[in-house]
N, C-alpha and C positions, 0 to 999 in steps of 0.2 A: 738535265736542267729543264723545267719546267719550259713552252713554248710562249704561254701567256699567261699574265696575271691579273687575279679579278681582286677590289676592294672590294669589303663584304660591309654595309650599314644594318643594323639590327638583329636580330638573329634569323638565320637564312635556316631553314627545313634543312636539315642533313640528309634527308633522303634530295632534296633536290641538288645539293653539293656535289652527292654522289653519283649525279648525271653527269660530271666533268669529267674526264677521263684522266687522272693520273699524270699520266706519262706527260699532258699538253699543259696543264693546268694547275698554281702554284696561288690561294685564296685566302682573304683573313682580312681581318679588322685594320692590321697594320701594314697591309701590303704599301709599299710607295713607287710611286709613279706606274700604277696600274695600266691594263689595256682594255679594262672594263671595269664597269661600277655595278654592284647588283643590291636593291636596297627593298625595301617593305615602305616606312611611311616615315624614315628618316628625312626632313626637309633639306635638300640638296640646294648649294645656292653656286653660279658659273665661278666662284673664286674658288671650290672645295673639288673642280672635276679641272686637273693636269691635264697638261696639253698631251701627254701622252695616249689621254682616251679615245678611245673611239665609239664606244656601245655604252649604254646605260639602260640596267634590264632589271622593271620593277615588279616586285611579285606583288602583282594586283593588277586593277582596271584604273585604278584614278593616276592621273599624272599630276595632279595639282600641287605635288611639291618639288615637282622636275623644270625648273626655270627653260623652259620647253621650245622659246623663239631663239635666244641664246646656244641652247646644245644645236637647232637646225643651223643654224650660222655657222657653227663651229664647224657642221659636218658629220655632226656626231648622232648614231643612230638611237634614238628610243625605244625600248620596246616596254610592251605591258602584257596583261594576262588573261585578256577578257574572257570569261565563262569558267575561270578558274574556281572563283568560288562562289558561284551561282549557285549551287544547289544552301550553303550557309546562309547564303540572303535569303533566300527562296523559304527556305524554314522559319526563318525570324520575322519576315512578310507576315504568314499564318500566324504567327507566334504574337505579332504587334494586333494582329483583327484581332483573335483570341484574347487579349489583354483588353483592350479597348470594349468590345460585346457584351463581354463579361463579367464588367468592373471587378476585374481580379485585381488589379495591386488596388485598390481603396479597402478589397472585400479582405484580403492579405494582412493589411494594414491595421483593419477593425479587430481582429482577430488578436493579432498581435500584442494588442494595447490592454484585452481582457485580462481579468484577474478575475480570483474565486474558487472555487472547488471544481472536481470535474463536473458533479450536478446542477453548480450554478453558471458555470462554463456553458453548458451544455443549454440551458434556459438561455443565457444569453445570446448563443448563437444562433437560440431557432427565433430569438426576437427581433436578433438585428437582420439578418441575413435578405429580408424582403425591401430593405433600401438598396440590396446590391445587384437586386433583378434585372438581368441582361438579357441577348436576344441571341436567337442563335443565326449564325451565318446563311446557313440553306437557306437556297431561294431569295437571297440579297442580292444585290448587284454590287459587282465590282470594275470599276474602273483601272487597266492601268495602261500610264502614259510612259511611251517606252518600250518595245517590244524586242528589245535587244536578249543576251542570254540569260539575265535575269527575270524577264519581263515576263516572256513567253512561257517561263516554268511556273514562273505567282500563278499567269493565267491560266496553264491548262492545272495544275494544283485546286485553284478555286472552283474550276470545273470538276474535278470530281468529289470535292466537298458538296457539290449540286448546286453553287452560286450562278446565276448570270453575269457572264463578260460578256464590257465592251472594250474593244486594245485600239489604242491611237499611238500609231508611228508614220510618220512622210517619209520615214526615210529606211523603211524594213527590207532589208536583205533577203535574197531568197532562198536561201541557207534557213535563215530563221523561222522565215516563211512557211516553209514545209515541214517545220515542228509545231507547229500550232494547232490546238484542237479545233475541228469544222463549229463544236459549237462556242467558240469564239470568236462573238461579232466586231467584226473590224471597221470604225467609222473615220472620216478624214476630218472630224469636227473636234477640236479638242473640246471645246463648249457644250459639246453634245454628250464628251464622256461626263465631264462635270456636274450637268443636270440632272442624268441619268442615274449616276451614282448613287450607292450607300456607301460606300468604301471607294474610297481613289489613293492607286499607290504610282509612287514617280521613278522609273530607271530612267535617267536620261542622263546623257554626263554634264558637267558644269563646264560650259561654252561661254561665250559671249550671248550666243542667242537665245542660252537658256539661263541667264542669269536674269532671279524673277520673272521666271516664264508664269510660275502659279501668284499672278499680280491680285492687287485689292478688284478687279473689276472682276479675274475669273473664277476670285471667292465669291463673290457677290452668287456666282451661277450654280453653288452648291448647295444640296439640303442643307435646311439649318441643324439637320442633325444628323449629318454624314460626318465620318471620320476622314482625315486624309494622314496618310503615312507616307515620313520620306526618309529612301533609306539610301538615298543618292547622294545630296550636300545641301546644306543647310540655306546658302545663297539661290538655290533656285526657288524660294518660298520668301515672299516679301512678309517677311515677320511681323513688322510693324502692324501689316492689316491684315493679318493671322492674327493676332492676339487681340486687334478691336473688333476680329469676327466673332472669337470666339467668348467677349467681353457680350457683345450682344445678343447670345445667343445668336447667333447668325451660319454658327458650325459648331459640331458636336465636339470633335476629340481633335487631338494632332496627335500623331505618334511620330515620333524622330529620334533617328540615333547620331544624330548632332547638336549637342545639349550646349547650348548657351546662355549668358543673362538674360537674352527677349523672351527665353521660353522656358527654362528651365524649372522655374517655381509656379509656372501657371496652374490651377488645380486642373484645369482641362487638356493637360498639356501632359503626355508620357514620355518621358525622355529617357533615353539607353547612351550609354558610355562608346559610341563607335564597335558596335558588339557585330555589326554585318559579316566580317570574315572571318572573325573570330573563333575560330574551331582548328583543332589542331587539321583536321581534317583537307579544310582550305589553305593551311599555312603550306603542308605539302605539296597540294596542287599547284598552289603560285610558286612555287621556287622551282617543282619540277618543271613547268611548264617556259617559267623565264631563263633556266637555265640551258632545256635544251635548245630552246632558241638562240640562246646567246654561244653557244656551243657550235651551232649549224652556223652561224654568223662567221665567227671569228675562222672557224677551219675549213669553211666553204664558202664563204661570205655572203650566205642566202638569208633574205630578208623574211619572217614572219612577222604579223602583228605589231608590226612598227605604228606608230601614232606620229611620226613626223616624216616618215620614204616610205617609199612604196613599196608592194609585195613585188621582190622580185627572188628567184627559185631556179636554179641551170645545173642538170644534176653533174659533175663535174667527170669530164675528158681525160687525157692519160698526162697529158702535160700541166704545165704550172698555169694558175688562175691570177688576170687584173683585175681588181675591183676599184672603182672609182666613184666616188661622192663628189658630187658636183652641182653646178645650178643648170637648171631647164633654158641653156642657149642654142638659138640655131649653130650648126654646122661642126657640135663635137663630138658626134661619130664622127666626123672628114677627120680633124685633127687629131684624134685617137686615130685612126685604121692608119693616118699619114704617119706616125712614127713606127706603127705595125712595118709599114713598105720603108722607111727609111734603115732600120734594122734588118732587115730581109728576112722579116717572121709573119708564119703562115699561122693565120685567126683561126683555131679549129672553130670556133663556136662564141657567139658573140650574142649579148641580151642586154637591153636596155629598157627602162618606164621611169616614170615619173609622178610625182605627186602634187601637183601645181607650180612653183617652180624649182622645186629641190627633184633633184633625176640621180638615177645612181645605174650604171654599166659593169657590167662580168663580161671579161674578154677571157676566151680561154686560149693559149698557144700550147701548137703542138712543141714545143722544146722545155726541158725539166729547170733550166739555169734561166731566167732573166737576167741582162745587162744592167747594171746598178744606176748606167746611166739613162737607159729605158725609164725607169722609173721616175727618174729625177726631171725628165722632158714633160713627163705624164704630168708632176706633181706642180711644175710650173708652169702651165697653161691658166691663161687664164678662164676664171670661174672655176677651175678645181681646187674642190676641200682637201678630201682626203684621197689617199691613191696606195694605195699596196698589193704586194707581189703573194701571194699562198702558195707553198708547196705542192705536190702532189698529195691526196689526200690517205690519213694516216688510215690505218686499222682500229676504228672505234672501239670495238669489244673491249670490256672490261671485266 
């Protein structure tokens, strides 16, 4: 019999399925009262995730249909997939400059509508074809705000197309950091990428702080004949004055692959069907990559790319593993290590972080059996979520 069970929302890459190992792991549509959730862009709402959960692991970067404050309460770990399918944005990036530069879908579209013989076909094409005279990239400047796994590949991509970047992120990791091409100029002015621009593209995820971050005042500071492409979420672009910029000639194009009533029928307005990760390509990556995490989770209880706790990683001892989800209180390692001494068990190995106030602990004991009532002291202490006991760990190989 299967050790845990995952509900599946959408359909999940079978090659990432294929990461679970058999022997531990029992998955499907219909699974009930699951011990994980693993979904794509199924909107999840806290009445659809059993008190039986513990993880919920999305193949992708966005959480925004993961009721996100609710699973932290609960105790319940999120995870996501970032850089999974970065290189699929990364291509449709080029792919939106190239649409836009180009007037290819207007020049697509003219074409389409012709009628006549191939000779007059042919006449026709070489007459209309100089309304759809575009520009070529090199030697443009490209703005993008966001230098996260997507951000940094547009940039050094646009670098060897022979563009000028400039990358604005406050907040770049130094992981990311050392992927970036030297001639990608880094400025701390978002207003400065704005100005600077022909092209400005947006990775940044949709926060509070980045809701309408690209406002009517930091349109105002773009060419009036710069494109801006966003292939992040629709809410970080105040639409309304996106469409009176581009009503004014005040900006050239928008490209977005979140098609809405504000924007959808504008003629300056290129809109895509949510096509960013869409490659069979990226569907594998996000499932491989959510499932082995949720895999390392659940049989080792190591945290990867969680979006609500922290990274925490213990590679595991000869004995059985605690793990505990908890809130960021003083003094609960005392009360943790005090029921370690009241059972007379020796901590091989012991780790603890936190994420502002949600903290989560791996105690490892040297003994194979935990006392049920160990567990049960653990789980009612106050400010503990979650708390469970892991075997010794199994034989992964499959």
């Amino acid at each position: 019999m299967a050790e845990y069970t995952i509900k599946t929302y959408n359909d999940i890459s079978p090659l990432g399925l294929a990461k679970l190992p058999k022997h531990s792991y029992s998955y499907g549509p219909k699974v009930e009262n699951p011990d994980a959730i693993i979904l794509r862009s199924f909107k999840l709402s806290d009445a659809l995730v059993d008190s039986t959960v513990i993880a919920v692991a999305r193949a992708g970067a966005g959480v925004n249909n993961i009721p996100l404050n609710e699973m932290t309460g609960r105790g319940i770990v999120v995870f996501n997939t970032p850089g999974a399918n970065a290189n699929a944005v990364k291509e449709l990036v080029l792919a939106g400059m190239l649409l836009s530069s180009r007037n290819i879908v207007d020049a697509s579209s003219y074409v389409k509508h012709l009628s006549g013989s191939d000779d007059e076909l042919a006449q026709k094409v070489e007459d209309g074809k100089k309304k759809f005279q575009g520009a070529e990239l090199s030697s443009k400047t490209l703005g993008v705000i966001g230098m996260g796994a997507i951000g940094y590949r547009v940039a050094n991509l646009a670098v060897e197309l022979g563009m000028k970047v400039v990358g604005y992120d406050p907040a770049m990791t130094v992981r990311n950091a050392w992927q970036v091409s030297s001639e990608v100029e880094q400025v701390n002015d978002i207003e400065e990428v704005l100005r600077r621009s022909d092209f400005v593209t947006i990775h940044v995820p949709l926060l509070e702080a980045t809701r309408g971050l690209i406002s009517k005042q930091k349109l105002a500071k773009m060419k009036s004949d710069a494109t801006l492409l966003n292939f992040s979420r629709d809410q970080i672009v105040d639409e309304d004055a996106l469409i009176s910029a581009l009503d004014a000639n005040k900006l050239g194009k928008y490209v977005t692959d979140f098609p809405n009533s504000t924007t959808k029928d504008h003629s300056n307005v290129i809109a895509l069907p949510h096509l960013g990760a869409s490659t069979q390509e990226a569907e594998d990556e996000c499932a491989i990559m959510a499932a082995v995490q949720l895999n390392d989770f659940l049989l080792d209880g190591n945290i990867t790319n969680s979006v609500n706790f922290p990274s925490v990683s213990l590679k595991r001892t000869d004995g059985a593993r605690l793990t505990i989800a908890h809130y960021n209180e003083p003094g609960m390692l005392n009360h943790f290590t005090a029921i370690m001494i009241k059972y007379k068990l020796n901590v091989a190995d012991i780790l603890n972080n936190n994420r502002g106030s949600q903290a989560y602990t791996i105690i490892d004991l040297d003994i194979l059996d935990v006392p049920a009532k160990l567990l049960a002291d653990v789980s009612n202490l106050d400010h503990v979520q979650i708390a469970r006991v892991l075997k010794l760990a199994k034989n992964l190989d499959q």
